[in-house]
N, C-alpha and C positions, 0 to 999 in steps of 0.2 A: 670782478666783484670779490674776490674770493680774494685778492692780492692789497683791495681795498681795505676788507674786514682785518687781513693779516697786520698789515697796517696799522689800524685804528686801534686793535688792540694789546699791539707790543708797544706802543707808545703812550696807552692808557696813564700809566703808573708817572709818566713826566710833564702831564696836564696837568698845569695850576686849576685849582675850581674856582678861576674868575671869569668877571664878565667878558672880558676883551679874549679870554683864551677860549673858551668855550663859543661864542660868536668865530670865531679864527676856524677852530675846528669844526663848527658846523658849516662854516664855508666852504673847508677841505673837503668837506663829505658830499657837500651837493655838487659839486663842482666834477668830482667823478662821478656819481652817477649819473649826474646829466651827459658828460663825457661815455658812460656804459650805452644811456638809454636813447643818446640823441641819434643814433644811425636808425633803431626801429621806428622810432617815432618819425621823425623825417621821411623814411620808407610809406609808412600808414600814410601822410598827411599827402605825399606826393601821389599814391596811389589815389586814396579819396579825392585828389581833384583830377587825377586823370578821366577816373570812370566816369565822374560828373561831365566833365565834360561830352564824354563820348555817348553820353544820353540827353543832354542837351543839345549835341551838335558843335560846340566852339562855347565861345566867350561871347553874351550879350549884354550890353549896356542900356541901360533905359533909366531914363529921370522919374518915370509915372512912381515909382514905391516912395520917392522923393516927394510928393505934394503933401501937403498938410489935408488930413481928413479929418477935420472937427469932431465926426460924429464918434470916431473910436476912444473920443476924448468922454463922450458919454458915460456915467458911471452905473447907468442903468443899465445900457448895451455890454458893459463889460461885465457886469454880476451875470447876467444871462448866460453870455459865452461861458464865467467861469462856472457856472451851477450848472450848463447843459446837458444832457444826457450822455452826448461825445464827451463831454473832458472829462464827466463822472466811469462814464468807462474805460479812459483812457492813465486818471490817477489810479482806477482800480486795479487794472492790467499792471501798471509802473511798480505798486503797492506788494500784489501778489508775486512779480518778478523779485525783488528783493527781499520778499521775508522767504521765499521758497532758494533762493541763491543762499541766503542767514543760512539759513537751517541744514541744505546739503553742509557749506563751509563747517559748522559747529560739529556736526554727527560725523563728518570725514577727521576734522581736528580732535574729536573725542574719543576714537576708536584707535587713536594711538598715543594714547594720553599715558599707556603704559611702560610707553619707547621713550619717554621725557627725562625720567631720572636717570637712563644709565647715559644720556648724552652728556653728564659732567664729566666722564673722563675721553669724551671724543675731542678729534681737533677742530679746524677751522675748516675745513674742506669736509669732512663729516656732516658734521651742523649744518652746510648749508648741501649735501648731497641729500639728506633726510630732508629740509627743509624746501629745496625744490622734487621731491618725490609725492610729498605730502602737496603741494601746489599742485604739480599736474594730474593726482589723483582728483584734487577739486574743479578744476579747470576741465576734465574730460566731463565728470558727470554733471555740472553744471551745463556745460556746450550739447550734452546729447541731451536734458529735461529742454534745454531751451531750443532746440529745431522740433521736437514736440510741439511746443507753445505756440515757436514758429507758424507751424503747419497749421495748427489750430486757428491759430490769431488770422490768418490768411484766408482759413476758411471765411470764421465771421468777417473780415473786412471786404469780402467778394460778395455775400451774402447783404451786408449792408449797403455796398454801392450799386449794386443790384434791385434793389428792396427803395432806393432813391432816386434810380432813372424812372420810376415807372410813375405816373402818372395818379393824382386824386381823380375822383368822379367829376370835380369840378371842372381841373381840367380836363379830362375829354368830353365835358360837355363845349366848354369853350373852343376849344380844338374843330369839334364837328361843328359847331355854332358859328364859326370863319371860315370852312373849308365848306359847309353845306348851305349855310344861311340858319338865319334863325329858325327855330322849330314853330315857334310863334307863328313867325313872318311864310313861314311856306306853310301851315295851317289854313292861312291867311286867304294867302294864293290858291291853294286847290280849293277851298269856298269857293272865293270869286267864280275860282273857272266853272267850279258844279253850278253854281247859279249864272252864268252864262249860258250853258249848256243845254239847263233846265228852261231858260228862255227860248234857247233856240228850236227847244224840242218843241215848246207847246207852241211855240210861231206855228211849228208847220203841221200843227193837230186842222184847224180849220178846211188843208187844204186835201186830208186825207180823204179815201172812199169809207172806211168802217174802221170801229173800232170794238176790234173784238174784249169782252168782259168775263171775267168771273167775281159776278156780280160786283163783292166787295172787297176784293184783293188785288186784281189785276187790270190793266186795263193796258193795251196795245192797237197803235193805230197803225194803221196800214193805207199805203197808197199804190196803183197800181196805173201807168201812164204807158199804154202799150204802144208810143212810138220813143218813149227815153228809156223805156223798164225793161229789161227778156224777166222778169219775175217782179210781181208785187216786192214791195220796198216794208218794212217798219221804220214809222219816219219819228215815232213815240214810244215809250213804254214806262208804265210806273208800276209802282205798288202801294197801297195804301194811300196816307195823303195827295202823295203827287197821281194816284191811279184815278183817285175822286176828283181832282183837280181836270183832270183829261176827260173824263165823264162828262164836269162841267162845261170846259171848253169847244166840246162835239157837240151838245145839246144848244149850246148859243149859236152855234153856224151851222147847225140841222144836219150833221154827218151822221149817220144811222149808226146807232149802237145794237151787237149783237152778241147774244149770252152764248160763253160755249166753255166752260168749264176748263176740261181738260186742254184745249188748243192755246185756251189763254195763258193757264199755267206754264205751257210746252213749250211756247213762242218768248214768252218773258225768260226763261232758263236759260234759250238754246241760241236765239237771235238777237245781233246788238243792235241800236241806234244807227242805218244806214245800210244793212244790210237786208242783201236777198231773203225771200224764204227759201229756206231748206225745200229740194226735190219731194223731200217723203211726204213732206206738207202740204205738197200742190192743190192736191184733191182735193183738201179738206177747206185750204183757204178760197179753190177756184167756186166753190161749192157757196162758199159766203158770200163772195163778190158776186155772185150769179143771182146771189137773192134781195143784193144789195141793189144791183141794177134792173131788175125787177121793179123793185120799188120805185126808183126814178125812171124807170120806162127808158131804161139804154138797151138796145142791142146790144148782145157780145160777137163781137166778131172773131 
């Protein structure tokens, strides 16, 4: 470079200022620097396709980028993309990178703005030893603001593509809505199955021996079949409507209804649909059934 300059400028004084000279020597001039510049350059571009490669894996060829897609022909779709919040952060980012690169270069070139006058009587190799000093003073502190930025930019793009995997409420409703079924639709289903259930209980109200009551809150029917049972059975139990409903349905097939407050509360709390009574309850329910058959003139045996 330095041999180039020397050059250009001992021969200054025997350029005509014509068109054809000055095209001539601006030929001269590109010709070596592309000759200076072409080993770096070449270096960079062979590098940049190495490393692509070795993060793609090789070289792939594919025709898909090839098809015509009508729709990016859209001038609606394209205002969008270009007003979008990404590209508006993305010109912003671009924006602030180079008025903050301005601004270092200017305030770096300004603070030696005092070193300019006495370079008239420097040489050729001077000039550009000052002139590459002043370079890699801007080139370092630009390089260290910009692995800052780096760091930062990388924050938010981590931050962002993060903030994009994740899901709207819509879809994880849709999500659970095909991996569970509809909320609707198994709504639906446990209805059905409560009012199945609720059939099957008061089927077996008719075939019970009592139904012990608190008054207007409980109602639980009991059966007791001493060669299928080792314990009276609850074959019913409600509360409220469905408790008055079992009321009803005792009273229509003449199963003895019997008030007892607290047992009824206790059995409704502690016993499901199908199961034994609890031991500690024996007495009290042996105690009911004993006056139930009473009434119908059974023996207990």
């Amino acid at each position: 470079m330095m041999a180039t300059w020397h050059n250009l400028i001992s021969r200054a004084h025997t350029v005509e200022p014509t068109i054809p000279a000055m095209r001539e020597l601006l030929a001269w001039i590109v010709q070596n620097v592309f000759t200076i510049l072409s080993p770096i350059l070449i270096s960079i571009m062979v590098g940049g396709i190495v490393v692509n490669l070795m993060q793609t894996g090789g070289l792939r060829f594919s025709g898909h980028p090839l098809i015509p897609k009508f729709n990016k022909l859209n001038p609606i779709n394209g205002t969008k993309r270009l007003f979008s919040m990404v590209a508006l952060m993305e010109l912003f980012k671009s924006l602030f990178k180079v008025t903050l690169i301005s601004l270092i270069a200017f305030f770096t070139i300004r603070s030696h703005f005092s070193e300019i006058p006495a370079m008239t009587d420097f040489g050729v190799g001077q000039i550009l030893t000052f002139m590459g000093r002043v370079g890699l003073e801007i080139m370092i502190q630009v390089l260290l603001v910009l692995i800052v930025l780096a760091f930062i930019d990388y924050l938010f793009q981590r931050f962002t593509y993060m903030k994009n995997l994740r899901m709207t409420k819509q879809e994880v409703k849709d999500e659970r809505k095909d991996t569970e079924g509809s909320p609707q639709v198994k709504q639906r289903i446990r209805s059905v199955q409560l009012e199945m259930m609720r059939r099957r209980m008061m089927a077996a109200v008719p075939d019970a021996d009592v139904v012990v009551t608190n008054p207007t809150h409980y109602s639980i029917a009991i059966k007791y079949d001493r060669d299928r049972h080792d314990a009276p059975v609850v074959v019913a139990k409600g509360m409220g409507p469905v408790a008055l409903r079992i009321r009803e349905i005792a009273k229509e097939n003449d199963v003895p209804l019997v008030e007892d407050k607290p047992l009824a509360r206790l059995l409704y709390k502690t016993v499901d649909i199908g199961q034994y009574i609890p031991a500690e309850l024996y007495r009290a329910v042996a105690e009911i059934l004993a006056y139930v058959y009473r009434l119908k003139g059974f023996k207990m045996v």
